[in-house]
C-alpha positions as CSV (number, residue, x, y, z in Angstrom):
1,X,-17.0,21.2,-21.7
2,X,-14.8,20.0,-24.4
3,X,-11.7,17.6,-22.6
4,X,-8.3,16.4,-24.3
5,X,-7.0,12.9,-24.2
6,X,-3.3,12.6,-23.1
7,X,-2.2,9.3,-23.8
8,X,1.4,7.4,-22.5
9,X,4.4,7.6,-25.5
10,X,5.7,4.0,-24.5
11,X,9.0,4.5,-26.7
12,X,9.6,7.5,-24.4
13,X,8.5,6.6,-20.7
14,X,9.6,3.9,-18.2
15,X,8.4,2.5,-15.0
16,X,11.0,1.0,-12.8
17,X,11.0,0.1,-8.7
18,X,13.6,-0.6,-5.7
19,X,13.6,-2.8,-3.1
20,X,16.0,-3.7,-0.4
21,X,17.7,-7.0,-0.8
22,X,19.1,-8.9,2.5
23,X,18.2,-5.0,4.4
24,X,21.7,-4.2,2.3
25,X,21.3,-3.8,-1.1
26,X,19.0,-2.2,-3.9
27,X,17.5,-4.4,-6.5
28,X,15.9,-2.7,-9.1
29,X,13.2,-3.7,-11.7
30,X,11.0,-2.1,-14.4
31,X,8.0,-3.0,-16.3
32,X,9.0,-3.6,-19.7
33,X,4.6,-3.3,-21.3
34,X,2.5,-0.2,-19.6
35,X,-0.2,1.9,-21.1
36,X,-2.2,5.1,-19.4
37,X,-4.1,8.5,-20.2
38,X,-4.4,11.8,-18.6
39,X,-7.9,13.4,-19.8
40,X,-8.0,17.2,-19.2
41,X,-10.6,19.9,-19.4
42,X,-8.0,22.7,-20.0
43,X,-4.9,23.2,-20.5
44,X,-3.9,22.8,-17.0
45,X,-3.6,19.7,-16.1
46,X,-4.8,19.9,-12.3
47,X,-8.0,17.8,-11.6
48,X,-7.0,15.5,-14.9
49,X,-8.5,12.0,-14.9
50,X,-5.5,9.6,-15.0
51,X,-5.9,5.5,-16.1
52,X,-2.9,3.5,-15.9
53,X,-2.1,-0.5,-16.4
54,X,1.2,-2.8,-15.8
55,X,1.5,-5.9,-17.8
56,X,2.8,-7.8,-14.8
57,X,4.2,-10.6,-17.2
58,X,6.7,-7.4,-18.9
59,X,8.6,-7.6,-15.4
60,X,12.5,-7.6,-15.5
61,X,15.3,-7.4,-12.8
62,X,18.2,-8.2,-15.3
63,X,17.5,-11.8,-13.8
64,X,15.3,-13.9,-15.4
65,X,15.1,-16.8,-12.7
66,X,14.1,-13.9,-9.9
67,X,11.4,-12.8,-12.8
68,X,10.0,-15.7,-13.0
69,X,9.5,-16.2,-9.3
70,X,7.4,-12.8,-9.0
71,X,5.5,-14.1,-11.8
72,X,4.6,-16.8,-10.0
73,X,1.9,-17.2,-6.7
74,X,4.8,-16.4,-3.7
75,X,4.4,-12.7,-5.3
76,X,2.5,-10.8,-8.2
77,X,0.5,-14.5,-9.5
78,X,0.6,-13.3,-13.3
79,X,-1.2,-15.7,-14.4
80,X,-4.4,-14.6,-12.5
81,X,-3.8,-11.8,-12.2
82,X,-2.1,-10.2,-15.4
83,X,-2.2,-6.2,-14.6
84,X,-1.4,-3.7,-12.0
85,X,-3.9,-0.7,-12.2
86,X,-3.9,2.8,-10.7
87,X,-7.1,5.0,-11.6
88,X,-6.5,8.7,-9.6
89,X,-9.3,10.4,-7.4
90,X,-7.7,13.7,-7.4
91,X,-4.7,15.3,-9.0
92,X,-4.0,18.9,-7.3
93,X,-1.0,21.3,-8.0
94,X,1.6,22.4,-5.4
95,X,3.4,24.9,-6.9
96,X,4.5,24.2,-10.1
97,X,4.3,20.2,-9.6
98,X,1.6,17.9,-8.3
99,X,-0.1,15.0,-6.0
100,X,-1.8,12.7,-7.5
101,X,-3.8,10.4,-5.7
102,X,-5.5,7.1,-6.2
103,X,-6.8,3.7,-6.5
104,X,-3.7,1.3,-7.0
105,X,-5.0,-2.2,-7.4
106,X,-2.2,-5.2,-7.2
107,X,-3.6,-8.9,-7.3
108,X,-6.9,-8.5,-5.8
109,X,-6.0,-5.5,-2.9
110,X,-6.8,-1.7,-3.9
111,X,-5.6,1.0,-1.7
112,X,-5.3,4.4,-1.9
113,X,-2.1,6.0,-2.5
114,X,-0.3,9.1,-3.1
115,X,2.2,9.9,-5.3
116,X,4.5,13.2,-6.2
117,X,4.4,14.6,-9.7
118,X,7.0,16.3,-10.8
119,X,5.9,18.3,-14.3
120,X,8.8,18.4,-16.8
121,X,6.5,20.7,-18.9
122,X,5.2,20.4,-22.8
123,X,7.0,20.5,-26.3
124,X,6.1,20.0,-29.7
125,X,8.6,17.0,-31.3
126,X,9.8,16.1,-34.7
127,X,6.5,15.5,-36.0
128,X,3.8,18.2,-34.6
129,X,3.2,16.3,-31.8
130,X,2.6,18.1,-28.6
131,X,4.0,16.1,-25.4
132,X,4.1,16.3,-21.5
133,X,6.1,15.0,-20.0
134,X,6.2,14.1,-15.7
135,X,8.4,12.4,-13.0
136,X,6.6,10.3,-10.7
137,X,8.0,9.1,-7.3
138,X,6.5,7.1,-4.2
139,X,5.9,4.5,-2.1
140,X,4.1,1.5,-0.8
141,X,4.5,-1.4,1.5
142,X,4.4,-4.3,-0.5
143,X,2.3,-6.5,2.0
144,X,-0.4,-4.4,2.2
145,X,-1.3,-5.6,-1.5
146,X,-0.9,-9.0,-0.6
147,X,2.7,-9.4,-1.8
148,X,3.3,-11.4,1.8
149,X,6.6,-13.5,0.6
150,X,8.9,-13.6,3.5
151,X,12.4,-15.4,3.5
152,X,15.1,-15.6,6.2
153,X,18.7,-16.6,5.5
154,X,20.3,-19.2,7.5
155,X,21.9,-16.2,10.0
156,X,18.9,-14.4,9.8
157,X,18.7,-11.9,7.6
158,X,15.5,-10.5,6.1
159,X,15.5,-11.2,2.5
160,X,13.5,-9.0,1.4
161,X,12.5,-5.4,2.4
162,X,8.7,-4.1,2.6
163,X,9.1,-0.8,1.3
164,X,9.1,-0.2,-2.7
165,X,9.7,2.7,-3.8
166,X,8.1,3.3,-7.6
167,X,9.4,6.1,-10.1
168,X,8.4,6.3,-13.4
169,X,9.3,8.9,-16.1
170,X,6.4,9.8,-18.0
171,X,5.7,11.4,-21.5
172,X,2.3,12.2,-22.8
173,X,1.3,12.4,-26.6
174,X,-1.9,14.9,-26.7
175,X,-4.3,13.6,-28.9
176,X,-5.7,15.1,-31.9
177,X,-9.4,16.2,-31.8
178,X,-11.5,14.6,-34.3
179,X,-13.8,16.8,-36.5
180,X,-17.2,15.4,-36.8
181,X,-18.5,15.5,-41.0
């Protein structure tokens, strides 16, 4: 069965994530370096095959000196270990959007996770390209990839929450098929 290769548009997706600061604040950071595909065997894409990688070292909070402390070993240890990966088990629609479901590796911990897809549709751009494009939304407890950092402030307070929630806004480029000579 003949499949299609969707690959990510970087100049038109972006990943970002929240986390509570002190239990009463949002901080908020993206991943500036990302690449993934969706391979289909249709034009649906329910059951697709999706790959995707974080260059951990693209980081940024609008802060460098916090960005270069989750480079570091207390969090995301960069230099060891230089991407985040997610490869799905299953992607299944719910109406007209989807779960997607997966592998998410961060340092050396996979887990499986869920996600919700939210499908934006397709278009043709400028140029003839077909595109998807998809929002994607969830969550995960940071400690349960090893990302253990605790801090306390002297009255107390939790630094740092454990929940992250992820969102990224996705566009696909469908690749051309190549016709053998």
């Amino acid at each position: 069965m003949a499949t299609t290769t969707w690959v990510i548009d970087p100049t038109h997706s972006e990943v970002q994530f929240k986390i509570k600061h002190l239990v009463i604040s949002t901080v908020t950071g993206s991943f500036k370096k990302f690449e993934g595909q969706a391979v289909t065997e249709n034009d649906s894409f329910e059951n697709a095959q999706v790959s995707f990688a974080l260059d951990v070292n693209s980081i940024d909070t609008n802060q460098e000196q916090r960005d270069e402390h989750l480079r570091n070993n207390d969090f995301f240890d960069a230099a060891t270990y230089p991407q985040i990966t997610f490869t799905s088990t299953s992607l299944t629609q719910k109406g007209g959007d989807y779960k997607l479901t997966g592998n998410l590796t961060v340092k050396d911990v996979t887990k499986p996770v869920t996600l919700d897809v939210e499908f934006g549709g397709v278009a043709n751009d400028f140029y003839g390209n077909e595109k998807a494009g998809f929002e994607i939304s969830g969550k995960i407890n940071r400690k349960e990839f090893g990302l253990t950092f605790h801090a306390v402030t002297e009255a107390g307070s939790i630094v740092l929450g454990d929940d992250v929630k992820l969102s990224a806004s996705v566009q696909l480029i469908k690749q051309k098929e190549e016709v053998a000579a």
